[in-house]
MIVO-117765 format. One line per field, with one value per residue (C-alpha): residue number from 0; residue in one letter; y, x, z. Coordinates in steps of 0.001 Angstrom, whole numbers, plus 524288, in hexadecimal, padded with zeros to 5 digits. Layout:
# MIVO-117765
num NUM	...
residu a	...
Y Y	...
X X	...
Z Z	...
***
This chain:
# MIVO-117765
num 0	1	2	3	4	5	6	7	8	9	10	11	12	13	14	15	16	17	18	19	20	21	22	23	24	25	26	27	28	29	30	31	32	33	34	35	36	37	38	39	40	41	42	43	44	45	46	47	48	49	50	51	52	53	54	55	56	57	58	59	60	61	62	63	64	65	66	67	68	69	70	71	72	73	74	75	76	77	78	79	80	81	82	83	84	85	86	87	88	89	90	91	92	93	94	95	96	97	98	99	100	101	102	103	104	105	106	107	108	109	110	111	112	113	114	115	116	117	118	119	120	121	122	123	124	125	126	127	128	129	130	131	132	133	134	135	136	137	138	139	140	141	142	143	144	145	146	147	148	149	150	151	152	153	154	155	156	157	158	159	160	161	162	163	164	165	166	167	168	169	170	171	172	173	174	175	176	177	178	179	180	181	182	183	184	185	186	187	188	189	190	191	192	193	194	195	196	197	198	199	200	201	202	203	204	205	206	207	208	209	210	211	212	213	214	215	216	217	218	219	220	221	222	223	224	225	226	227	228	229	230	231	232	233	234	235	236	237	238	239	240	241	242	243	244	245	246	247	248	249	250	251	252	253	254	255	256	257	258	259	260	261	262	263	264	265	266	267	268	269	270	271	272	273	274	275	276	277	278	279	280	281	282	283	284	285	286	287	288	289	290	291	292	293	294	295	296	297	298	299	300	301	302	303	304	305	306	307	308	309	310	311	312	313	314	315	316	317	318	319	320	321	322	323	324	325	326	327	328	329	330	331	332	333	334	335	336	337	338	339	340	341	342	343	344	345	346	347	348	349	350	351	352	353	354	355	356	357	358	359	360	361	362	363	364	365	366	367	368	369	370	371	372	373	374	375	376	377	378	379	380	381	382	383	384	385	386	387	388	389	390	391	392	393	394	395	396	397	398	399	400	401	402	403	404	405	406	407	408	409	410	411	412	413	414	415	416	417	418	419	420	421	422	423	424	425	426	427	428	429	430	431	432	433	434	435	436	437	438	439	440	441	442	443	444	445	446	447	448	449	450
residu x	x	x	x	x	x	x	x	x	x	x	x	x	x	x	x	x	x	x	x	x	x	x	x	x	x	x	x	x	x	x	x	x	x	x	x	x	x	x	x	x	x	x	x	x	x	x	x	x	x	x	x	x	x	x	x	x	x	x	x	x	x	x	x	x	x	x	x	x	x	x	x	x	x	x	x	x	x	x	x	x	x	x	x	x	x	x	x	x	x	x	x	x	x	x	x	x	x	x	x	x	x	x	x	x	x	x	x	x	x	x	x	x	x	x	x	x	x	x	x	x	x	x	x	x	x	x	x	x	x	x	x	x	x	x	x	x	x	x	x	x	x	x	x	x	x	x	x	x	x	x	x	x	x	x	x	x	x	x	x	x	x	x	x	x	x	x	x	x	x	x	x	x	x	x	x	x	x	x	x	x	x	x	x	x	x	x	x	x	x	x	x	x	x	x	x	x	x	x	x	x	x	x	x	x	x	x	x	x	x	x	x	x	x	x	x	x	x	x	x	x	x	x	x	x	x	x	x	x	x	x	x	x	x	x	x	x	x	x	x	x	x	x	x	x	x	x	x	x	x	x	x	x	x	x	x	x	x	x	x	x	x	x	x	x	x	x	x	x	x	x	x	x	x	x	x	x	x	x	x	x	x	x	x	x	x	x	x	x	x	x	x	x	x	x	x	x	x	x	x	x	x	x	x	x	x	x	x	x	x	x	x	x	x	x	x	x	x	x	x	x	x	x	x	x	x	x	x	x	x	x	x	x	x	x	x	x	x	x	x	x	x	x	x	x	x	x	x	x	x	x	x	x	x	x	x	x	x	x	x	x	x	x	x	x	x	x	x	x	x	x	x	x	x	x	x	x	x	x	x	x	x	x	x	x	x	x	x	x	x	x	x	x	x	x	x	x	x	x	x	x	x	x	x	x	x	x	x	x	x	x	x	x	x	x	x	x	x	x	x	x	x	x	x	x	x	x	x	x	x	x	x	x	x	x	x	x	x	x	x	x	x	x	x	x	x	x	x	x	x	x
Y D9598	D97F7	D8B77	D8448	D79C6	D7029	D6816	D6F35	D67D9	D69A6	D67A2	D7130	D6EAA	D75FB	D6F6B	D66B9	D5B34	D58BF	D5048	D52E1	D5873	D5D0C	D5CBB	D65D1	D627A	D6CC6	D6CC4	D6449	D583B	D578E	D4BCD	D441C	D4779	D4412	D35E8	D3268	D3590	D2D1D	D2470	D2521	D250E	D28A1	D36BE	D3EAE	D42D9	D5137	D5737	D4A15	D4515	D37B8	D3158	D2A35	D2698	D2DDE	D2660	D2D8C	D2DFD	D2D60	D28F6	D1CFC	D18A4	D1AFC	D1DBB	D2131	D2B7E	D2DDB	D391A	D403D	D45C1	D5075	D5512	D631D	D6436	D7062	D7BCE	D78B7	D78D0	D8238	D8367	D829B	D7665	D67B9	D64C9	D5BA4	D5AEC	D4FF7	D4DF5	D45D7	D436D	D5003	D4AB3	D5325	D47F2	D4311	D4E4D	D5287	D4411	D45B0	D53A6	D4CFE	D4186	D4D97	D5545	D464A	D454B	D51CA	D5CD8	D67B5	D6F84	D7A97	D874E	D910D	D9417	D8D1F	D882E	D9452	D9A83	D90A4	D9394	D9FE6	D9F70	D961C	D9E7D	D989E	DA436	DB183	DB863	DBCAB	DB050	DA9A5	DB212	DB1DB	DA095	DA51D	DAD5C	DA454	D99A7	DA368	DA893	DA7D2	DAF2D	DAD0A	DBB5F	DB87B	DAA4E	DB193	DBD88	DB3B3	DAC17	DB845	DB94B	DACA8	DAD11	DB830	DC2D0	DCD35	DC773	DCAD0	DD92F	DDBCF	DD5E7	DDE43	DEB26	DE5EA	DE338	DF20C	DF605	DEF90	DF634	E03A2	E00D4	DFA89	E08B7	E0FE9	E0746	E07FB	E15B8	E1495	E0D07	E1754	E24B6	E2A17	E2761	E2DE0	E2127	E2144	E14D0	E1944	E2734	E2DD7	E2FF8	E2115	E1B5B	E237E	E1FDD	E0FB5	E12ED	E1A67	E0C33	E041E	E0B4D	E0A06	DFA48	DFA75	E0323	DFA79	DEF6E	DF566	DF940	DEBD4	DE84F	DEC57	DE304	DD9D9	DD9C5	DD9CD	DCD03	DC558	DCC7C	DCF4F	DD83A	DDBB4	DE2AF	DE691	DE643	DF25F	DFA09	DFE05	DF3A4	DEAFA	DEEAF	DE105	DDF6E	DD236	DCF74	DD2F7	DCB71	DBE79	DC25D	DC56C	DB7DF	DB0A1	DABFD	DAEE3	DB2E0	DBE7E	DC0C1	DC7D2	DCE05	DD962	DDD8A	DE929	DE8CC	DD7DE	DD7F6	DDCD7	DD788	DD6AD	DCA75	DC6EE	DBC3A	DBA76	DB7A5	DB804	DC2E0	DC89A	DC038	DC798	DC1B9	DCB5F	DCCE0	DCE07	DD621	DD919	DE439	DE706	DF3CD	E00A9	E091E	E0F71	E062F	E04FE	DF858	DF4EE	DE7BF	DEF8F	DFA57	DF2A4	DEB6D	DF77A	DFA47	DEEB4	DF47E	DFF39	DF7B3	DEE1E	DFACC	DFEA9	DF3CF	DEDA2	DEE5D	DF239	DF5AD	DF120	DFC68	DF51B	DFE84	DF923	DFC52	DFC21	E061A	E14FA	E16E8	E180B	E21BB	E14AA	E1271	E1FE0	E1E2C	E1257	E17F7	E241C	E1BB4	E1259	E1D0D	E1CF3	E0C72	E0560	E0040	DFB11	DFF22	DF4FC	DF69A	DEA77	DE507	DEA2A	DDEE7	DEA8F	DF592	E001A	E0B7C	E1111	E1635	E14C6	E0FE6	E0301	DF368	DEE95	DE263	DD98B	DD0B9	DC869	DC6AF	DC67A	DD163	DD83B	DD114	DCF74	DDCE0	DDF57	DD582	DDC87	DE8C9	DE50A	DDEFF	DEC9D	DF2CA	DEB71	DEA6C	DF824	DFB91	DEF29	DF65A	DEA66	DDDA6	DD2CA	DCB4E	DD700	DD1BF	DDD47	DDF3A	DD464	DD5F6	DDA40	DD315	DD28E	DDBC0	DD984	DDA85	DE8EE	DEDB1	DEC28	DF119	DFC29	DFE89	DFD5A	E062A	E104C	E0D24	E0FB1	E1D2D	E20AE	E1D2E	E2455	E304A	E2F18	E2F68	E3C81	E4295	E42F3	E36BC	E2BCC	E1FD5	E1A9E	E208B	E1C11	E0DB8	E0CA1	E0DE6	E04DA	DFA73	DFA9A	DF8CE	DEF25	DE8CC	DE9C4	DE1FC	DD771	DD5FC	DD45F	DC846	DC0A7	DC4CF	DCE40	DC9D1	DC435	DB898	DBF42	DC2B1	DB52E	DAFFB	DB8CB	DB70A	DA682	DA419	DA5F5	D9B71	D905D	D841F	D7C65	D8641
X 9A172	9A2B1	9A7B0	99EC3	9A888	9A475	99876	98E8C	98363	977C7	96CC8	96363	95633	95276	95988	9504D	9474B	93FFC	93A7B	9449B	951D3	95BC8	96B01	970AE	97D31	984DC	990ED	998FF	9979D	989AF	98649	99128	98E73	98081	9850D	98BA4	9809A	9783B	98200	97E61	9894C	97F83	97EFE	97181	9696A	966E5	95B4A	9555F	951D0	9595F	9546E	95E3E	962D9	96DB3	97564	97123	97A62	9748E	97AAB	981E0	9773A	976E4	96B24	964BF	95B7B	955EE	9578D	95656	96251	96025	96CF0	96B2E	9767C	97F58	97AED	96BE4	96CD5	96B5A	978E0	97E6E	984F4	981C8	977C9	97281	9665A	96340	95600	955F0	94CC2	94CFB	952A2	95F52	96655	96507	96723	97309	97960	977F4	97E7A	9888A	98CD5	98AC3	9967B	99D45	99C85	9A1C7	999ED	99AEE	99047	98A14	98ACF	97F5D	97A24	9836D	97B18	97529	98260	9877F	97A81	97E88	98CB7	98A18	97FB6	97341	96DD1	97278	97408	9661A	960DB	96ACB	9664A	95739	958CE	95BA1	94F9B	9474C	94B75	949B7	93C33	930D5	925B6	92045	9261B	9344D	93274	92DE1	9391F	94551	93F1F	93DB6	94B36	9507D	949C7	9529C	9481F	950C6	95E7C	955CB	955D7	96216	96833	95EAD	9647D	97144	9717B	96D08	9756A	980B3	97BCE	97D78	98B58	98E30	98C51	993FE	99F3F	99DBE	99EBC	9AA2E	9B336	9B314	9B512	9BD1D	9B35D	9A8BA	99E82	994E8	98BB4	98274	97D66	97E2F	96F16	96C67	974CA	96D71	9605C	964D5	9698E	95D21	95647	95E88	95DF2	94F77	95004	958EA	950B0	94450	94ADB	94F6B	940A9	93C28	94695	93F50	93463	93D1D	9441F	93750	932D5	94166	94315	9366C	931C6	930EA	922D6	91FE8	9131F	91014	904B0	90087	8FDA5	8EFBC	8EE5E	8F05A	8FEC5	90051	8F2FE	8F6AE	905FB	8FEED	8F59E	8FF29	9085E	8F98E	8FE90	8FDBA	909C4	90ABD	9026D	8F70B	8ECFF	8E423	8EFF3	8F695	905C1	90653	91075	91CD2	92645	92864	9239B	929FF	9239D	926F3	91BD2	919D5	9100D	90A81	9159F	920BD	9288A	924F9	92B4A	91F4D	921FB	918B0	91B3E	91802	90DEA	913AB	90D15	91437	9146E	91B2C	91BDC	92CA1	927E8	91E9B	927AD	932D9	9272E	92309	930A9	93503	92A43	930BF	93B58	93445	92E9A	93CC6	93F2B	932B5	9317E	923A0	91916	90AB9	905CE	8F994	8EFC2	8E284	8D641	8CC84	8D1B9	8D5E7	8E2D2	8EC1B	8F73C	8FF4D	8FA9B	8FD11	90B00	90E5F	908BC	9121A	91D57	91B53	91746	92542	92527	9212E	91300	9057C	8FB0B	8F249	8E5AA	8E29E	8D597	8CD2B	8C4CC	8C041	8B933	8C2F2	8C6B3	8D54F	8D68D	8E363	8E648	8EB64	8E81C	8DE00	8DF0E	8DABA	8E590	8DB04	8D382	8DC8F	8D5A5	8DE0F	8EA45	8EC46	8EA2B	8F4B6	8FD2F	8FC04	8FEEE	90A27	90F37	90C66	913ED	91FFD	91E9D	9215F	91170	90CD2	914C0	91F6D	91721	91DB6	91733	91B07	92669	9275A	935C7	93EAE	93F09	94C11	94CB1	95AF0	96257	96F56	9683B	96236	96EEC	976F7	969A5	96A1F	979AE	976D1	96C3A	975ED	98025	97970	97388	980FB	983C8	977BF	97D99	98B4A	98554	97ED0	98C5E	997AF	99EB4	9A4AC	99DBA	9A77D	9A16E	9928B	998F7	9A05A	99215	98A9F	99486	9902F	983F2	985AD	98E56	9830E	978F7	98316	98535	9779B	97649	982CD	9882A	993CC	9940B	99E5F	9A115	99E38	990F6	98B83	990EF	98974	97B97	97F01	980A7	97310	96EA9	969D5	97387	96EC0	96A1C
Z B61F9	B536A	B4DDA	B43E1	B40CB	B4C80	B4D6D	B58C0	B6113	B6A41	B6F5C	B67AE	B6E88	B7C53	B8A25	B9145	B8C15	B7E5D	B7608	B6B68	B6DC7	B6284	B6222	B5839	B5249	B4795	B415A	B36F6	B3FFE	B437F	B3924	B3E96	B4D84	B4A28	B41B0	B5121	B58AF	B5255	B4C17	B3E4F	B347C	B2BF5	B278C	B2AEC	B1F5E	B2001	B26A3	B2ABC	B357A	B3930	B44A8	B4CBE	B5AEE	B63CF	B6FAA	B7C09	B892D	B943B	BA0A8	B9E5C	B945A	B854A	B7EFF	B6FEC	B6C8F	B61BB	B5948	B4D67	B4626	B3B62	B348B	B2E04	B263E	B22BC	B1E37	B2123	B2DC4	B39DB	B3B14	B2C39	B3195	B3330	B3C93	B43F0	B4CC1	B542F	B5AFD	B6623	B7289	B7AB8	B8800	B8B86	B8F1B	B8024	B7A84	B844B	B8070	B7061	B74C0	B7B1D	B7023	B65B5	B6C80	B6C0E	B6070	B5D69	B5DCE	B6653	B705D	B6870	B6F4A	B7251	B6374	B5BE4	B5238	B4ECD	B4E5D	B44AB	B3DE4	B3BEF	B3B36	B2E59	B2878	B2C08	B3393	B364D	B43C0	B43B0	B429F	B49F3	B55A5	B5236	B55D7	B61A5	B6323	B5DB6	B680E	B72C9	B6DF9	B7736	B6F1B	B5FB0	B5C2B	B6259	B5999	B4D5C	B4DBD	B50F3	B46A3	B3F28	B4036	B3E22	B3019	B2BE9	B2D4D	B3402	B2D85	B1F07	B245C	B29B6	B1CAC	B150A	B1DFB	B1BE0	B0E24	B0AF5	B147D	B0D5C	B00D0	B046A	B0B4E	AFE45	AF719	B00A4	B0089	AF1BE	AF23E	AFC4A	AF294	AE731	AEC58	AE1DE	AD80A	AE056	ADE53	AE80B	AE71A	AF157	AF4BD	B0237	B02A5	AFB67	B075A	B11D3	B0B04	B0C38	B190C	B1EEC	B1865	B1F2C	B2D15	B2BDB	B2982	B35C4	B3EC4	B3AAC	B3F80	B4C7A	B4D8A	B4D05	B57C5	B635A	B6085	B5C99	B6932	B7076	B6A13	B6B03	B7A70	B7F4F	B87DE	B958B	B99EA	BA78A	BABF1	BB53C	BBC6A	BC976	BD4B0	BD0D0	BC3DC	BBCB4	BBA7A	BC001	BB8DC	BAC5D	BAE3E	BAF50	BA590	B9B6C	BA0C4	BA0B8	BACEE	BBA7E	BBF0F	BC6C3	BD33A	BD11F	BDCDC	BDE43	BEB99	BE3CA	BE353	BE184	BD75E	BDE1F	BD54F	BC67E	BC1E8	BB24A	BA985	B9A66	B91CB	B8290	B80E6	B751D	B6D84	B75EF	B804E	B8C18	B9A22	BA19B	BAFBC	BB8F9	BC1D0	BCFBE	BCF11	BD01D	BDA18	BE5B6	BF19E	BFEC4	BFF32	BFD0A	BF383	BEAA5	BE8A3	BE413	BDBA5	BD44B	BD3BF	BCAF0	BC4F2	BC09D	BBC98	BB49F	BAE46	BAA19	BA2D8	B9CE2	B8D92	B8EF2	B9BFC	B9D32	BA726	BAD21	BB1C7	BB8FA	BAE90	BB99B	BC0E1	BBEFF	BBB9E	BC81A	BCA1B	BCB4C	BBBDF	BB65C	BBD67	BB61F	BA95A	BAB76	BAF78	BA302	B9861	B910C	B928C	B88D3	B8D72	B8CDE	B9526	B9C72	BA078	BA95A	BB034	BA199	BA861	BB38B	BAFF0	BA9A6	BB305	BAE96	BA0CB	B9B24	B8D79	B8D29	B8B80	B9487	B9826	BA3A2	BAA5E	BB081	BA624	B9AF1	B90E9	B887C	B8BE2	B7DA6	B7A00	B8624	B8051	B7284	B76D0	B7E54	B71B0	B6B22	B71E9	B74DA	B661F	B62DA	B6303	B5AA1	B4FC4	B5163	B56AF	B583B	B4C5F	B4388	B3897	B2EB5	B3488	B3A18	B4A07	B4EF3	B5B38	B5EEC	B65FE	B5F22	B51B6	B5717	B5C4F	B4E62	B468F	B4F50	B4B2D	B3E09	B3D56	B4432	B3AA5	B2DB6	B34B0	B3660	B2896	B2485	B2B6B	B2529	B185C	B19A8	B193A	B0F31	B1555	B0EC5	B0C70	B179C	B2219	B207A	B1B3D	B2860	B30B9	B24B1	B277B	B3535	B33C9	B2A78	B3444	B3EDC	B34BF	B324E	B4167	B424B	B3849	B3D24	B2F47	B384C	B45E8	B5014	B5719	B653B	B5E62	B5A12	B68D9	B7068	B649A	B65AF	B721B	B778A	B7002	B744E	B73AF	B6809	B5DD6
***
């Protein structure tokens, strides 16, 4: 999987039918692969365009199409190496047959990633933005865009060199002070390394702040929509989808199953679920309705509790507000269309109408957002949106406490140096500086085929 030394091609645009489809070619023979497709002894002139016509199989007949071959050469490319894109008509059976004479010719099927791998591999990008292409081709909502591309700029590599780099500094000192015992030097302090250390946690634990809403906008969220029988639910679902697709009627108990739609709200990619309403019931359908309820409760991200404005509040409501207190939450006060009978705090809205969905939709993005302290749009700190990148923050931030600790006592510089190497280890696994070949499989090979 790791050799750069052969010449890789695919098909780099989406499977199906287009008005333009690309074949990506890398590696030391891409010029030459190129010169056979199109049968020009010529060489290409770098970064231009050079229109020209490609035998097509198909069936028992031969066929040109035309195309347009761009040669990027080594090191300004994507992948540090030659490359060659050629732009053809989008049919799959063009595209699969300039595929197929490419591997003729020479060139081998890139793998899941590969191109992005040898980008990194060669220097071009680092792991973090390696991983944030990924991302970026996967994201569904403007935030999810903006943080891969966030990411991909070098925003969050800038910091974790930054930590790194200081972190080196002080391990530096104590190694310093390591190599001349006998003459008692001591280049750094016990209280000066404590002080750069307590500095250095902070930076880290700002960063694993940040990685809750940075996990929300690269993951989502799941939210369950709940409430007693006729209150709105299946109202507010469609409402919130702006389409109707759950059953609604004024016949109490309709929804009896969950019903899950995705939709881009407030910026965030949200699981939307509508629930069956919990009330106690004898009939054998309703109860196992309310209670996928209950599970749906368990493991939603975040609860709208619908309660009916234009009517007192119900035992059934004060049950799901006790049963929801501890869950993260907004209140919703539906049908604000009706005169107002229940007084609760909350967001009232009206799911028929559509008033103060957007002040529903805000909120909801409040509070997934850590209380509209962290918003989506916010940028003072790079989003940590990876779980691997959270994990090994998380061990280095353990690390230096443990070095913190070792320095309050008469140790030598060995012991604290041993847990600073770790976490210096942890910061380099992050970046792709230190990381292993089982590693970069298991990052690479969700990739598409072709980037």
């Amino acid at each position: 999987m790791f050799s750069t030394s052969d010449t890789i091609v695919a098909i780099a645009t989406p499977a199906g039918r287009g008005g333009i489809g690309v074949i990506r070619i890398s590696g030391p023979d891409a010029p030459r692969i190129a010169g056979e497709l199109v049968r020009r002894a010529k060489p290409f002139k770098a970064r231009h365009a050079t229109f020209a016509k490609i035998d097509v199989v198909s069936g028992f007949s031969r066929t040109a199409d035309q195309v347009v071959v761009t040669l990027f050469p080594s090191p300004s490319s994507y992948t540090g190496e030659d490359v060659i894109e050629i732009s053809a008509h989008g049919s799959p059976v063009v595209l699969s047959s300039i595929l197929r004479r490419a591997i003729d010719d020479g060139a081998r099927l890139a793998e899941p990633g590969e191109f992005t791998l040898r980008a990194f591999l060669n220097g071009k990008l680092d792991l973090i933005q390696a991983e944030a292409v990924a991302d970026l081709i996967d994201a569904v909502t403007p935030p999810q865009a903006r943080t891969a591309f966030d990411q991909l700029e070098g925003t969050l590599t800038g910091v974790i060199r930054g930590i790194e780099s200081d972190l080196f500094d002080v391990i530096a000192k104590l190694e310093a002070s390591l190599d001349f015992p006998d003459e008692g030097y001591h280049f750094v302090a016990p209280a000066e390394a404590r002080g750069s250390l307590a500095s250095l946690i902070d930076r880290l634990e700002q960063l694993l702040k940040q990685s809750a809403r940075g996990r929300l906008v690269r993951e989502g969220a799941q939210v369950a929509i709940v409430g007693a029988p006729n209150v709105g639910k299946s109202s507010l679902f469609n409402a919130l989808l702006n389409a109707n697709r759950a059953i609604v009627t004024a016949i109490p108990g309709t929804t009896r199953d969950l019903l899950t739609e995705r939709a881009d709200i407030g910026g965030l990619s949200l699981a939307l679920i509508d629930t069956a309403g919990v009330r106690e019931t004898t009939d054998v359908v309703e109860q196992e309705g309310v209670s996928r309820t209950r599970g749906a409760l368990a493991v939603a991200d975040l609860v709208l509790v619908v309660l009916d404005r234009s009517r007192e509040i119900t035992g059934e409501d004060r049950g799901i507000l006790a049963e929801t207190a501890s869950r993260l939450r907004v209140v919703v006060l539906n049908k604000s269309d009706c005169p107002a009978m229940a007084m609760a705090p909350g967001v009232a809205i009206s799911a028929r109408t559509g008033a103060g969905l957007d002040d529903l939709i805000e909120a909801i993005a409040n509070v997934l957002s850590d209380g509209g302290g962290n918003s989506p749009d916010k940028r003072d700190q790079p989003a940590v949106t990876n779980v691997r990148h959270t994990v090994l923050l998380e061990r280095a931030r353990v690390s230096l406490l443990r070095a913190s600790a070792a320095l309050e006592g008469e140790v030598s510089e060995e012991f604290p140096l041993l847990d600073l190497q770790e976490a210096a280890h942890a910061l380099q696994e992050i970046t792709g500086r230190r990381t292993s070949d089982d590693l970069l499989r298991h990052i690479f090979e969700r990739f598409c085929i072709g980037k």
